[in-house]
Each structure stands twice: as structure tokens, then as C-alpha cells.
C-alpha positions as CSV (number, residue, x, y, z in Angstrom):
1,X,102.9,105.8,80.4
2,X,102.5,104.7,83.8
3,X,99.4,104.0,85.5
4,X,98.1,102.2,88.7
5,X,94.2,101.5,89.2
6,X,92.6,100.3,92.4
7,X,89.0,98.3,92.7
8,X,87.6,96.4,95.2
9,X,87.2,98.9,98.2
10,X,83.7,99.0,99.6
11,X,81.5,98.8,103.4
12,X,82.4,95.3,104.9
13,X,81.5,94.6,108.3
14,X,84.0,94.0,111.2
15,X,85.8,90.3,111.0
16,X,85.0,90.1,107.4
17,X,86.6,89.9,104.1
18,X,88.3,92.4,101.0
19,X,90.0,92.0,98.1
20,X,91.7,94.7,96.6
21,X,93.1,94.8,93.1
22,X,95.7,97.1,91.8
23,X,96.2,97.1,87.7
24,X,99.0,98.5,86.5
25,X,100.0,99.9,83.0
26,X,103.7,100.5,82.1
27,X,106.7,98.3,81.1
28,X,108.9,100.6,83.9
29,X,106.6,98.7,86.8
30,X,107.5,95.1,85.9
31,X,110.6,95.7,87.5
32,X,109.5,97.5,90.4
33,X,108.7,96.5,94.0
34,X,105.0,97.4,94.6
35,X,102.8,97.9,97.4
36,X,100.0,99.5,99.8
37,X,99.8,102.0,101.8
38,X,96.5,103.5,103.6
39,X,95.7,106.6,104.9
40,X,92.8,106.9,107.7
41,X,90.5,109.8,108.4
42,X,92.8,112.7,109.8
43,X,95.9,110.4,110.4
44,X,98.5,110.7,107.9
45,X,99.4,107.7,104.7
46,X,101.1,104.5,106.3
47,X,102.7,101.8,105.0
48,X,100.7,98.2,104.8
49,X,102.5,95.8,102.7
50,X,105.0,95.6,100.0
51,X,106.0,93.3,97.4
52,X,109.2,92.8,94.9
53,X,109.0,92.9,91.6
54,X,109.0,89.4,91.5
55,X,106.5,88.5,93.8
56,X,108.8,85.9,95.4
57,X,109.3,88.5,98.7
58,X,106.8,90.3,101.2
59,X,106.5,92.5,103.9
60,X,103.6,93.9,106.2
61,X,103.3,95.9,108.9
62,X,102.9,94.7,112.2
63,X,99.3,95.7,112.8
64,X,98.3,93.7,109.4
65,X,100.7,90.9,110.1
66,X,98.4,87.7,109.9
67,X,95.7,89.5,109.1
68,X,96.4,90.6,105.4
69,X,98.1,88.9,102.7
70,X,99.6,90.5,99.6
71,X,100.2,89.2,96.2
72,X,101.1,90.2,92.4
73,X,100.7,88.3,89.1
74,X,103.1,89.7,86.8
75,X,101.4,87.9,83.7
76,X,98.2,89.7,84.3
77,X,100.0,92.8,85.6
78,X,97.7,92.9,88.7
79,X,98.6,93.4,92.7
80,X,96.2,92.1,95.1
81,X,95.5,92.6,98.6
82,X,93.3,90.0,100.7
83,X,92.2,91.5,103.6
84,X,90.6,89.0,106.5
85,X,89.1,89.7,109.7
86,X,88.9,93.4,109.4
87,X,88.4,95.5,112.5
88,X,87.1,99.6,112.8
89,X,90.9,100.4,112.9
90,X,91.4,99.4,109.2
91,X,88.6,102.4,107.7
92,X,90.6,103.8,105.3
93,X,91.9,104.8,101.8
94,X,93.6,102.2,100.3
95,X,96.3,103.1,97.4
96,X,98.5,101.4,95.4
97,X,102.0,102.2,95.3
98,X,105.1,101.3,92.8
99,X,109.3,102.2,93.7
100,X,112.3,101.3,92.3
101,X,113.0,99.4,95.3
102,X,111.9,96.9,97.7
103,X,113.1,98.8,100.6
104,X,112.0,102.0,99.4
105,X,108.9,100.9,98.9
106,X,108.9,99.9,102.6
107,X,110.8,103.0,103.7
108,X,108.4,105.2,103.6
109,X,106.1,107.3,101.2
110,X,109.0,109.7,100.1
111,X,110.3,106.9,98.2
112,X,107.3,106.3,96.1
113,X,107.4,107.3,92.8
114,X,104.0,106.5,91.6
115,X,100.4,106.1,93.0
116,X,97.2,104.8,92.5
117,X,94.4,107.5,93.5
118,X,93.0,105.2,96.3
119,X,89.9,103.0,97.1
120,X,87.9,103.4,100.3
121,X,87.4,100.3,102.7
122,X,84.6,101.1,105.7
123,X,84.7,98.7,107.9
124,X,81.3,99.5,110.2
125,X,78.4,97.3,111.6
């Protein structure tokens, strides 16, 4: 059975710090590329950052770029995503996100095959 748990959201204020976690259950997802994905109030789910099964590659989007930094520990089965100097723009639900692919999970959402059910980061003064 395959399962992916996010921790970590929470209220931080802008130029701070977050650390999400994603644990994951499920021998299928220790060969799949993972990643995270956010979707703000009223706007829809976007793509954030992705990493192979590995670990070994990454990829963010450009807004994020510098900003966040993504990681996964295969022995501990665990995704992570360190978030530094947060701005307004970045309020959302977090989720994680696990594909077959690298690319697909970079592609785009259709690609996805299975999902955390999110985390909320506020980031308000």
C-alpha cells in the first residue's frame, strides 16, 4: 500500500524559515521520482520541486529557485523541503507528490500518480 504523509506546515513570518517532511510507505516509491507541488488560495496546484528516485537530481521552479532546496533520504524513506526566506506569495498548501518519472513528475500534475493530502504554510506578519 502506498502512502505519502506531510508535517511541518505552520504560520512563519515573511523572510523566515520551513521544513517540510514527506514520509512515504510503499516499496513501489523507492523507485520513483518524488516531489512538491502547492496550490494557493483560489489559484490552481503548481509545480515547486522535484527529485529522482535517487536523490542525485533536482529541479525547481523559477520562482523558488535559490530560495527552496529539496532533498530525500531513501534509508529513512523521507522527502524534505527547506524553505528560506519566505515571502506572502508562498501561502499555500503544500503536498507531496510521487511518479514514475522524473519528468513527469515535473510535467505537470496529470502525471502524478499519487499524493500526500497537503500541509498549510501562512506566511503573514
Amino acid at each position: 500500500q502506498v502512502q505519502l504523509a506531510e508535517s511541518g506546515g505552520g504560520l512563519v513570518q515573511p523572510g523566515g524559515s520551513l521544513r517540510l517532511s514527506c514520509a512515504y510507505l510503499g516499496r513501489t516509491l523507492e523507485t520513483y521520482a518524488m516531489g512538491w507541488f502547492r496550490q494557493a488560495p483560489g489559484k490552481e496546484r503548481e509545480f515547486v520541486a522535484a527529485v529522482s528516485w535517487s536523490g542525485s537530481s533536482n529541479y525547481y521552479a523559477d520562482d523558488v529557485k535559490g530560495r527552496f532546496t529539496i532533498s530525500r533520504d531513501i534509508a529513512k524513506k523521507m522527502m524534505y523541503l527547506q524553505m528560506d526566506s519566505l515571502n506572502y506569495e508562498d501561502t499555500a498548501v503544500y503536498y507531496c507528490a510521487a511518479a514514475p518519472s522524473f519528468r513527469a513528475v515535473i510535467v505537470g500534475t496529470d502525471d502524478i500518480e499519487y499524493w500526500g493530502k497537503g500541509t498549510l504554510v501562512t506566511v503573514s506578519s
